[in-house]
matplotlib code that plots the C-alpha trace (Angstrom):
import matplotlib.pyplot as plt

x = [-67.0, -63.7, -61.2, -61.7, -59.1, -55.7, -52.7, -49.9, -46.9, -43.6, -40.9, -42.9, -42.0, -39.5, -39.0, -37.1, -34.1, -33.4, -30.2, -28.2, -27.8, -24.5, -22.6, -22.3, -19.0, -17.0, -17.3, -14.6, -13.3, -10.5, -11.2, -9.7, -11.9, -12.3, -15.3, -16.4, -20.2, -21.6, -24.8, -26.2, -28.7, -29.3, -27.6, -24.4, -22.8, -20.7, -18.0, -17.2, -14.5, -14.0, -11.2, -12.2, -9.6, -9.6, -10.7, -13.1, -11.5, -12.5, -10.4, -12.3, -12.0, -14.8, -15.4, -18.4, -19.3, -19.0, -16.8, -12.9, -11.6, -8.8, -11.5, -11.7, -9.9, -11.9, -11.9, -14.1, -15.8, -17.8, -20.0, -21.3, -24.5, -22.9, -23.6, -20.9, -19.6, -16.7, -15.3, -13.4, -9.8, -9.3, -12.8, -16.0, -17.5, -19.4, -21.1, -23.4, -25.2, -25.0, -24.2, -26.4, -25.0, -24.4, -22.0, -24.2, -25.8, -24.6, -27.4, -26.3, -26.8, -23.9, -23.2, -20.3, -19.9, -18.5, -17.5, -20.5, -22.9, -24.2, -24.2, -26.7, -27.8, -29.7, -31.0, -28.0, -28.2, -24.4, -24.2, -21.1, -19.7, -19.8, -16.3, -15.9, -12.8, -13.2, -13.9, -11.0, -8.5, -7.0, -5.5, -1.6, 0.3, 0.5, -1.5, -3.4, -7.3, -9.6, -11.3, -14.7, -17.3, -17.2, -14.6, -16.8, -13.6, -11.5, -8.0, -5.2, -3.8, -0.7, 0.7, 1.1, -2.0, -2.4, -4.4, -5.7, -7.3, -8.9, -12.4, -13.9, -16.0, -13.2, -11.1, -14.3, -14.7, -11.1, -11.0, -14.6, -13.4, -10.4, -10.6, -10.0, -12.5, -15.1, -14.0, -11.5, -14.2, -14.1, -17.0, -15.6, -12.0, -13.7, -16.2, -13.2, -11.1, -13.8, -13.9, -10.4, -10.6, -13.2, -11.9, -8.5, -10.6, -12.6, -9.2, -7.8, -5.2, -4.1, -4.4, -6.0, -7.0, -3.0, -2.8, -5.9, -3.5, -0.6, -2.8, -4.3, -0.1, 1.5, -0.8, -2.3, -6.1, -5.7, -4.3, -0.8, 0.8, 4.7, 4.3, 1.2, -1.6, 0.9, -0.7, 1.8, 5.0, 6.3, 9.7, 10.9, 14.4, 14.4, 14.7, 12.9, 9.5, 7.6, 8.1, 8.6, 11.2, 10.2, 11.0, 11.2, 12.7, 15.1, 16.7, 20.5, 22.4, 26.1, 24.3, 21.7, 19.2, 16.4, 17.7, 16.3, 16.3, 15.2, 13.8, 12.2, 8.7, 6.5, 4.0, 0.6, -1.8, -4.9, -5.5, -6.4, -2.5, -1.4, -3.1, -2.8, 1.0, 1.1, -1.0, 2.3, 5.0, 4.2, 3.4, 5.9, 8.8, 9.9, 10.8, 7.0, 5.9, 9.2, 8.0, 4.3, 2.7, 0.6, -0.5]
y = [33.6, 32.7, 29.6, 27.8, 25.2, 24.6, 25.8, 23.6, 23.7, 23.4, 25.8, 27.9, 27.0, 29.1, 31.1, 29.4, 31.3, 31.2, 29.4, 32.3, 31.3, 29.0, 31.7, 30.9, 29.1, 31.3, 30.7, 28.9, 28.0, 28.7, 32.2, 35.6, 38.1, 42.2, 43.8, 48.0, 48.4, 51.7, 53.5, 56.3, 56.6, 59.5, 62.1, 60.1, 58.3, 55.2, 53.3, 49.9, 47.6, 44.5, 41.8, 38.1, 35.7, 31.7, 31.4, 33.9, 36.7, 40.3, 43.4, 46.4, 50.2, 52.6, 56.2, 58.1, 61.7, 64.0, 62.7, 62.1, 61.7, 59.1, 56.4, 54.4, 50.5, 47.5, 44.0, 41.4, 37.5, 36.4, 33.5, 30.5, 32.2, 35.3, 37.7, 39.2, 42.4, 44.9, 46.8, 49.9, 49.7, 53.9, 54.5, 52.9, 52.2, 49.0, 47.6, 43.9, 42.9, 40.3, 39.7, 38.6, 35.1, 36.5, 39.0, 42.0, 43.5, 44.1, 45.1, 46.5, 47.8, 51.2, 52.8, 55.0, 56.4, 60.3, 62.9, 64.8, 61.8, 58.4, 58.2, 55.6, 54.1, 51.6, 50.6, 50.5, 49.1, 48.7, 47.9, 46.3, 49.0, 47.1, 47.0, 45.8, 45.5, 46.9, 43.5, 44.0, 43.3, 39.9, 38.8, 38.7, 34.7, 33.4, 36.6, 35.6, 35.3, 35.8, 33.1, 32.0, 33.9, 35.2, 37.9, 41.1, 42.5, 42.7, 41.1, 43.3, 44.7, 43.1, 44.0, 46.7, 49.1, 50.2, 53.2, 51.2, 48.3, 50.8, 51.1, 54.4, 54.7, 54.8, 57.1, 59.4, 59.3, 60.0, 62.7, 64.4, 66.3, 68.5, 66.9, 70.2, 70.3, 72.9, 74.6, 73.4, 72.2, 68.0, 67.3, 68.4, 66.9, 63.6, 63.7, 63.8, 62.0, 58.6, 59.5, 58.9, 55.6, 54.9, 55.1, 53.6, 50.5, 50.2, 49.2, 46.4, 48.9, 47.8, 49.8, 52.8, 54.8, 54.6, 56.9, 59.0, 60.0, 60.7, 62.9, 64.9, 65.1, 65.9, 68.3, 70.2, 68.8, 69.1, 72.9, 72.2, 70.3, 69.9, 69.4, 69.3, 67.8, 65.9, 65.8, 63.2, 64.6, 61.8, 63.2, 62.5, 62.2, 61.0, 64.5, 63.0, 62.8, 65.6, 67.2, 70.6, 72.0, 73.2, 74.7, 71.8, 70.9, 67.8, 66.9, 67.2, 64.0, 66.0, 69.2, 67.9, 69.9, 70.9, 73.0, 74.3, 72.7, 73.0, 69.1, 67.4, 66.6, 64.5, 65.8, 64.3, 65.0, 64.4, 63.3, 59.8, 59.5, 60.8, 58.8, 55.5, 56.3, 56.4, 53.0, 51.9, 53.6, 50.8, 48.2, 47.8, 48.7, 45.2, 46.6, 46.9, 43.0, 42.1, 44.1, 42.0, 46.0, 44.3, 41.4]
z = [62.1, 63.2, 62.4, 65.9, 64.7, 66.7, 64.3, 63.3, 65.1, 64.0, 61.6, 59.4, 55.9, 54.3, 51.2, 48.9, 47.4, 43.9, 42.9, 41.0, 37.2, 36.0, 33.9, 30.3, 29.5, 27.1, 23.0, 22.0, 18.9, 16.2, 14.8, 15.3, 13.8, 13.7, 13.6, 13.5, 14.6, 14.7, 15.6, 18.0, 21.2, 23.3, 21.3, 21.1, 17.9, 19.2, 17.0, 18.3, 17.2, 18.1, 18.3, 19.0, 20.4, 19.8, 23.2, 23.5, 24.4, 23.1, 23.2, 21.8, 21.1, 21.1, 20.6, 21.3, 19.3, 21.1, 23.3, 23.8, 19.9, 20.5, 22.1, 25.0, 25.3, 26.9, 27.4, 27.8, 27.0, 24.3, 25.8, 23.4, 23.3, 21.8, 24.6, 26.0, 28.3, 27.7, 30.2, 30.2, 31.1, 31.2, 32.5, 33.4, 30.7, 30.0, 27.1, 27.9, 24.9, 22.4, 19.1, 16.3, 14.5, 11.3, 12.9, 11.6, 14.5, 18.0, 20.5, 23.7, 27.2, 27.6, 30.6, 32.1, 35.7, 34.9, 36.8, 35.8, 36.6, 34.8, 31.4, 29.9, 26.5, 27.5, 23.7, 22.0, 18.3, 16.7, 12.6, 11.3, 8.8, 5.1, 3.2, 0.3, -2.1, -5.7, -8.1, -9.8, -7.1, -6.5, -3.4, -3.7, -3.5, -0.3, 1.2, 4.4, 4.3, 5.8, 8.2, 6.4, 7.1, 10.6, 9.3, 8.3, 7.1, 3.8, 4.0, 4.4, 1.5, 0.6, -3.6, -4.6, -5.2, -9.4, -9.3, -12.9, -10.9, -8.3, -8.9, -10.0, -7.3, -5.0, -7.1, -7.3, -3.1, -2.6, -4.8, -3.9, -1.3, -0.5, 2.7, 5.0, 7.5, 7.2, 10.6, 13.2, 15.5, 16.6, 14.8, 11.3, 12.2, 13.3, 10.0, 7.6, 9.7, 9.4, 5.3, 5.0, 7.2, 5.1, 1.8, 3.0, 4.3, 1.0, -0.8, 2.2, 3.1, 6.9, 9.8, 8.2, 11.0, 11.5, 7.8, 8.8, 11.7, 9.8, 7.1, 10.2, 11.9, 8.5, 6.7, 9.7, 9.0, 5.4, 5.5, 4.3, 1.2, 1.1, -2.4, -4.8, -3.6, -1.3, 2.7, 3.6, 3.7, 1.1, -1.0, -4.1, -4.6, -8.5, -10.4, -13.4, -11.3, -10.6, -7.3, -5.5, -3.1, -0.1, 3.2, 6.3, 9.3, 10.2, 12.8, 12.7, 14.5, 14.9, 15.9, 18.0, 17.2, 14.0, 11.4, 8.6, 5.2, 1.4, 0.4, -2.6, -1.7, -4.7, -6.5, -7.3, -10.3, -7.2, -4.0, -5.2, -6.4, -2.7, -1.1, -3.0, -3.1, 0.3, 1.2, -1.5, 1.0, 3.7, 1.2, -1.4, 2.0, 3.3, 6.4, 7.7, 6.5, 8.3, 11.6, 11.2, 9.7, 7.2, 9.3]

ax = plt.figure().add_subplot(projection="3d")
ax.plot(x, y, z, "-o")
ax.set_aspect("equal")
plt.show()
């Protein structure tokens, strides 16, 4: 049978398009915080950390294993229902996700545009990395804290570190390994590399990627000591401390040039004195708190 019935006239009635969604306003408020999330998908370990501004604002470095050692930078927004999106300033990187409210968990959404194609994770679970400082440590006077409890981070270090008031632990992880890669492969250099972050984190000290550097620069990965058990490079010019003489380098102002010299370098009875002594060097020197180092 078929619809004899005249058909309606007039414009047919059209689709309706969907109004696009209001983007979240940013989250603003009066903390600066630092966060480092890690965690792994596809084959790939990712360290994220993150920098929130007052107004929302989120600067960010990350490094993916394997992948290019010295990280990637980004910026981004965190909205007020704490998602947020980070993108690559040196590639194309881009992290969307959101993070959870107790500032534990970021879950995320990674891509980058290569030259050798796409590169997703689309399932991306970050874990802040826990720090703690040893019990025994007390915040120096008129030290600056840190804001409640939105800061997942210890307080910069700011008195002077006694190997006495470091706990055992940390003495016992510092000194557990000789910390010279197995082989000279990235992923042994980036292994020890995050162990010495690591421990330099666990007691406050600022910026310690900055020393993990330094330790990688001055003793060649761990290879060479300019004095015993010394990976810094740190002298000692009191001859009533322990130290050796040894062969170096300086640069020469009236010459111009390096020449070849014989200099004290200290000597340490482990690696736990090197390295605590050299968390000291920055702390105890005025000049760095005056140039904003241990902020």
């Amino acid at each position: 049978m078929f619809d004899t019935r005249e058909p309606l006239t007039g414009k047919p009635p059209q689709p309706r398009t969907p109004t696009p969604a209001t983007p979240r306003p940013l989250k603003a408020g009066t903390q600066t915080w630092q966060r480092t999330f890690r965690g792994a998908a596809n084959g790939v370990t990712f360290q994220l950390r993150i920098i929130r501004q007052p107004n929302g604002h989120l600067t960010a470095r990350y490094q993916a294993t394997p992948g290019q050692s010295s990280g990637w930078h980004l910026e981004g927004q965190l909205r007020d229902d704490n998602t947020f999106t980070l993108k690559g300033t040196q590639n194309n990187a881009e992290f969307q996700g959101k993070i959870s409210p107790d500032g534990k968990t970021v879950t995320s959404n990674f891509t980058n545009q290569t030259s050798s194609g796409v590169f997703q994770a689309p399932s991306l679970t970050l874990s802040a990395i826990p720090v703690a400082l040893p019990l025994t440590r007390a915040p120096a006077t008129g030290a600056i804290q840190a804001p409640s409890t939105e800061n997942a981070e210890p307080a910069a270090q700011t008195s002077h570190i006694d190997r006495s008031e470091v706990s055992q632990s940390v003495i016992a992880a510092l000194n557990a390994s000789n910390y010279t890669p197995k082989t000279t492969g990235k992923k042994d250099r980036h292994e020890i590399f995050f162990n010495i972050v690591k421990s330099f984190r666990s007691l406050g000290v600022p910026h310690p990627e900055l020393i993990a550097a330094q330790w990688a620069t001055e003793s060649g990965w761990g290879r060479s000591h300019s004095g015993k058990n010394n990976v810094f490079g740190i002298k000692e010019f009191d001859p009533k401390k322990p130290r050796t003489f040894a062969p170096t380098k300086e640069w020469d102002p009236k010459l111009q040039r390096l020449v070849d010299k014989m200099e004290p370098f200290a000597d340490y009875d482990d690696y736990a004195d090197a390295f605590i002594a050299r968390a000291n060097f920055t702390i105890d020197n005025p000049r760095y708190a005056k140039a904003g180092y241990l902020v």
